[in-house]
C-alpha positions in Angstrom: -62.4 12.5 85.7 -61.6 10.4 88.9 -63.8 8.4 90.6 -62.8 7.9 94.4 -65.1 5.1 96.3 -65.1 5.0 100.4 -66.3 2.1 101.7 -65.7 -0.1 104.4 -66.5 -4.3 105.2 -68.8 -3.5 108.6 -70.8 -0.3 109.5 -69.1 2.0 112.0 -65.5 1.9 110.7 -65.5 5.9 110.1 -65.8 5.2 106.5 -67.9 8.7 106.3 -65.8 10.9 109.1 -62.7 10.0 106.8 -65.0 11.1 103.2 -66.0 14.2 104.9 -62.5 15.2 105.6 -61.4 14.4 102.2 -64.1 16.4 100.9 -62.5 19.5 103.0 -59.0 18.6 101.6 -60.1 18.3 97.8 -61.6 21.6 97.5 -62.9 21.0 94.2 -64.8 17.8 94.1 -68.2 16.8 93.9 -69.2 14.2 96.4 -71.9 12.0 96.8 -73.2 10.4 100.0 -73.8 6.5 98.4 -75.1 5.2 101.8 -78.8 5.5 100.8 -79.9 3.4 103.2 -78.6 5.3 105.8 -77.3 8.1 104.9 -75.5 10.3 107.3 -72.8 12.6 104.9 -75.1 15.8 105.6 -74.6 15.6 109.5 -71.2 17.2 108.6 -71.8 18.8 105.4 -74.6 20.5 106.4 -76.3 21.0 103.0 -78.5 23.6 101.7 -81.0 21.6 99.1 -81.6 23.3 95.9 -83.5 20.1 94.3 -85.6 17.4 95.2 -86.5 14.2 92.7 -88.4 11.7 93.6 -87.3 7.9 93.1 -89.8 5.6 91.9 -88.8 1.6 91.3 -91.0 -0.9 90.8 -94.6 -1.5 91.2 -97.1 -1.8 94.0 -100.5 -2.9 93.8 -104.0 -0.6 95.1 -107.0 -2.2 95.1 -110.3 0.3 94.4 -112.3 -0.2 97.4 -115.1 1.0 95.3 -114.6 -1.6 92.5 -113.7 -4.6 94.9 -116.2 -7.0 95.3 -114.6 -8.6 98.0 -114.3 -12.2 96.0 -110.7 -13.3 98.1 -109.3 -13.8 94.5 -106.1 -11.4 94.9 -106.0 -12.7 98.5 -105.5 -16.7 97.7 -103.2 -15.8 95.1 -101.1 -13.3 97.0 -97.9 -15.9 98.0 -96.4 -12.6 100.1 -99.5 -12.1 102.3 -100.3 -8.5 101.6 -103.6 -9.0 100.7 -105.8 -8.1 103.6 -109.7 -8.1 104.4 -111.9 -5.3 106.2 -114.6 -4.6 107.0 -117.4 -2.3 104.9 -120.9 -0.5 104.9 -121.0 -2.4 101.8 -119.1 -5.5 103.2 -115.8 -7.5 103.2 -113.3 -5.7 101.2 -109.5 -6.7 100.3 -106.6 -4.0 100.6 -103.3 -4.4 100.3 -100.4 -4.1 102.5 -97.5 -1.9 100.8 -95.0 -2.9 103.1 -95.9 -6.2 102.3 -96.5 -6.3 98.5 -93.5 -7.4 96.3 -95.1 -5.8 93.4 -95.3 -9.5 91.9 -98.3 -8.2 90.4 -100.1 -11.8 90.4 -103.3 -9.9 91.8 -103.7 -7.5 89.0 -103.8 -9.9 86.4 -105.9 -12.3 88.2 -108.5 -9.7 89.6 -112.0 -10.6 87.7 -112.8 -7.0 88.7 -109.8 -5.7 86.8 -110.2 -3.8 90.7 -106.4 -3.4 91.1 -103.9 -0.4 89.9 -100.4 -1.0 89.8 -98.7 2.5 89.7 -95.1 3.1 90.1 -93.9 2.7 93.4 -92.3 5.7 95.3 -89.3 4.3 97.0 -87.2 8.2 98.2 -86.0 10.9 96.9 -82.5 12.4 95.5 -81.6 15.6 96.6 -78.8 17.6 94.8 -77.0 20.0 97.2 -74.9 23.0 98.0 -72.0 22.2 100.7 -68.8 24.5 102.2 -67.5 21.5 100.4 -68.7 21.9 97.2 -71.9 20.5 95.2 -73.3 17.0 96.7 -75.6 14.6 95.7 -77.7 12.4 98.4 -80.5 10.6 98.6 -82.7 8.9 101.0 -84.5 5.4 100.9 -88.0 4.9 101.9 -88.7 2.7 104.8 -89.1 -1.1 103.2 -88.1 0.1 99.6 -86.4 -1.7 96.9 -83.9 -0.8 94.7 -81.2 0.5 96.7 -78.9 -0.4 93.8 -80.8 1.5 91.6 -81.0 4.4 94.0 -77.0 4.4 94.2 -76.3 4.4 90.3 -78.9 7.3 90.0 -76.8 9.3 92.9 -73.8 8.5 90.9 -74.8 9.2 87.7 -75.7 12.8 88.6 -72.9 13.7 90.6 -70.6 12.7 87.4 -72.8 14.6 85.2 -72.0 17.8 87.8 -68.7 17.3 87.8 -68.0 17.0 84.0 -70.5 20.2 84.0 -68.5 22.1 86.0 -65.2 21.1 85.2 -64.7 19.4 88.2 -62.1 16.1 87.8 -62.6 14.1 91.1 -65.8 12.5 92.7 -65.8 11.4 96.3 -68.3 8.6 96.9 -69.1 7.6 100.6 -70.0 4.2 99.8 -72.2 1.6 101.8 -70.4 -1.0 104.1 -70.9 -5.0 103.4 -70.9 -6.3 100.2 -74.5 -6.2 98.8 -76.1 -4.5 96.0 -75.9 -1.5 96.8 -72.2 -1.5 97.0 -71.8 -3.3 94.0 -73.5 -0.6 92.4 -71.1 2.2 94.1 -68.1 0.1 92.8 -68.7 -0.2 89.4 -66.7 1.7 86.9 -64.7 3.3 89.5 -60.8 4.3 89.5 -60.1 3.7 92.4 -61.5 2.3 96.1 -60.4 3.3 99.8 -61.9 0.3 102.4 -61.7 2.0 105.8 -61.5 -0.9 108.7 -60.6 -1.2 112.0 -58.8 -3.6 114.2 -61.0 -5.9 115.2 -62.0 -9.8 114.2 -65.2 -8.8 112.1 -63.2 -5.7 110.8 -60.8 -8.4 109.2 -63.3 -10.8 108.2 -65.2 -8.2 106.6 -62.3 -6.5 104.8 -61.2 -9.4 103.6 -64.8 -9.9 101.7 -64.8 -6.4 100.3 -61.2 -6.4 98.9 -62.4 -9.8 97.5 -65.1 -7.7 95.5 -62.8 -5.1 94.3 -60.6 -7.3 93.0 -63.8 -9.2 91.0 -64.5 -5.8 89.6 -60.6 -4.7 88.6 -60.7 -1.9 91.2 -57.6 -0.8 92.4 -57.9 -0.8 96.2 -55.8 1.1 99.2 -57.1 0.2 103.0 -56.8 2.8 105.9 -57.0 1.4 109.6 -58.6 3.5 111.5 -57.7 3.9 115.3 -54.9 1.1 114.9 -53.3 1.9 118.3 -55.9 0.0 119.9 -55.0 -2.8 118.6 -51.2 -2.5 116.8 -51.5 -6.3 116.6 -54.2 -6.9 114.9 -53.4 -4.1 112.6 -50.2 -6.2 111.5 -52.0 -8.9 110.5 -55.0 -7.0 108.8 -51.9 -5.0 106.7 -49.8 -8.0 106.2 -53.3 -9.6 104.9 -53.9 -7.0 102.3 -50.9 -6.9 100.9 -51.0 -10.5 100.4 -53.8 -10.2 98.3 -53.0 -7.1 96.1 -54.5 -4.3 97.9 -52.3 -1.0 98.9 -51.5 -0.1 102.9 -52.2 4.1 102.0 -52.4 4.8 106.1 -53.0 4.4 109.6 -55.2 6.9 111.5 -55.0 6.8 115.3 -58.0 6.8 117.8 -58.5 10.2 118.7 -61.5 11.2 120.9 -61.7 14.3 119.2 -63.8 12.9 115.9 -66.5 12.6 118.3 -66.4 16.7 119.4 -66.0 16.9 115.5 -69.3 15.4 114.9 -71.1 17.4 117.7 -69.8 20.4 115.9 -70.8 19.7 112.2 -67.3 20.2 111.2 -65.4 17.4 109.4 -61.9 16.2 112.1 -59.4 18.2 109.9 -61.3 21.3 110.4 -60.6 21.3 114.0 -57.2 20.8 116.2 -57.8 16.9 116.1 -54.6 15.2 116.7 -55.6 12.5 114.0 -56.5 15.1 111.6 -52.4 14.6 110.7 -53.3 11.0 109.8 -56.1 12.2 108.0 -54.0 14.3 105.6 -51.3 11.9 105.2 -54.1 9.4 103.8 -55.0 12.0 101.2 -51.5 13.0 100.0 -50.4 9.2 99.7 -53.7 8.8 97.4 -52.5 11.3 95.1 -55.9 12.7 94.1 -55.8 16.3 95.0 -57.8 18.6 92.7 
């Protein structure tokens, strides 16, 4: 089984227009959006869920108003500030902020009321999916919640387990831009990695970072510039770049206002008469992943 990893350096590149199209072109791939943070893959996809799971990562503390004495212990000790006071019929009571608590869980050991629970923390949910495309796997991040990383190896993890169930042999992952943990995690233990970038000065700065990570991990990497003719120039330099430091030039796709009628329509841009949807395909073909 192949593992194919779209990412890009910045947001906004058209990382996920070009995994969509791919996922049209592959015809027998399971995909998963990796982008938990902000996800968007389904805009295009359009998928019909047939499971839900929630995510749960770390702890959060919940104080028992009934239990709380109102002592202040939790809330001296609390170095995060999510300890708060109200008040009660039955006086000053403490309650915490979850947006605030780290899940340090200093206040649970420390309560002389044993007053505080620390369950699980719910963090999102991962959602395995039906497509034109194929099966998918997505998730969603709560607002404030930890463990994108986490999230992302989860996502992963299932769509492989699809894909060897089904006897499918390539996995497209729309990655998350930057570098962070969460892309770390999409990275790992991949074949291969496409970094979509654009001809700009924080599209090359950024690139350069991401290759840099690929290359940390033993990735093979390819780059695609997307809407180069806006900037042939710049393009050059971002290609002569890559190649300099190991990375494969697989393409070039043109700016083409058509992606945006694309989007408006659900449809992924080689599904409609897109001039750049000829780009599109040549960037698959040179990849050599078809199913």
């Amino acid at each position: 089984m192949k593992e194919l990893v779209i990412i890009s350096g910045k947001g906004g590149t058209g990382k996920t227009s070009v995994t969509a199209s791919f996922a049209v072109l592959a015809e027998k791939a399971v995909l998963a959006d990796c982008d938990v943070d902000a996800a968007d893959l389904h805009l295009v996809l359009k998928p019909d869920v047939r499971e839900r799971h929630d995510f749960r990562s770390g702890h959060e503390a919940v104080i028992r108003e009934a239990d709380c004495t109102g002592c202040g212990v939790c809330l001296d000790l609390c170095r995060f500030d999510a300890v708060r006071t109200h008040e009660t019929e039955a006086g000053a009571r403490c309650v915490v902020d979850p947006v605030a608590c780290e899940g340090c869980g200093v206040c649970v050991r420390f309560c002389p009321q044993t007053a505080i629970d620390f369950p699980e923390r719910l963090c999102g949910e991962w959602m395995v999916s039906d497509t034109r495309c194929g099966p998918m796997v997505h998730a969603r991040l709560g607002v404030a919640a930890e463990n994108s990383g986490k999230l992302v190896a989860t996502v992963r993890q299932e769509a492989r387990r699809i894909a060897e169930e089904q006897g499918r042999n390539l996995v497209i992952v729309d990655g998350p831009p930057g570098i962070g943990c969460p892309v770390i995690a999409s990275l790992s233990g991949a074949a291969q990695v496409l970094v979509v970038t654009e001809p700009t000065v924080s599209g090359e700065h950024d690139l350069a970072r991401v290759l840099k990570l690929a290359a940390h991990f033993g990735i093979p990497a390819s780059i695609c510039v997307n809407k180069w003719d806006l900037n042939p120039e710049m393009t050059e330099r971002i290609e002569k770049q890559a190649r300099t430091v190991g990375a494969n030039v697989a393409g070039r796709i043109r700016y083409d206002r058509s992606v945006t009628q694309a989007q408006i329509q659900e449809r992924a841009v080689v599904e409609i008469d897109a001039p750049c949807a000829k780009d599109i395909r040549a960037l698959w073909a040179g990849l050599g992943l078809s199913c």
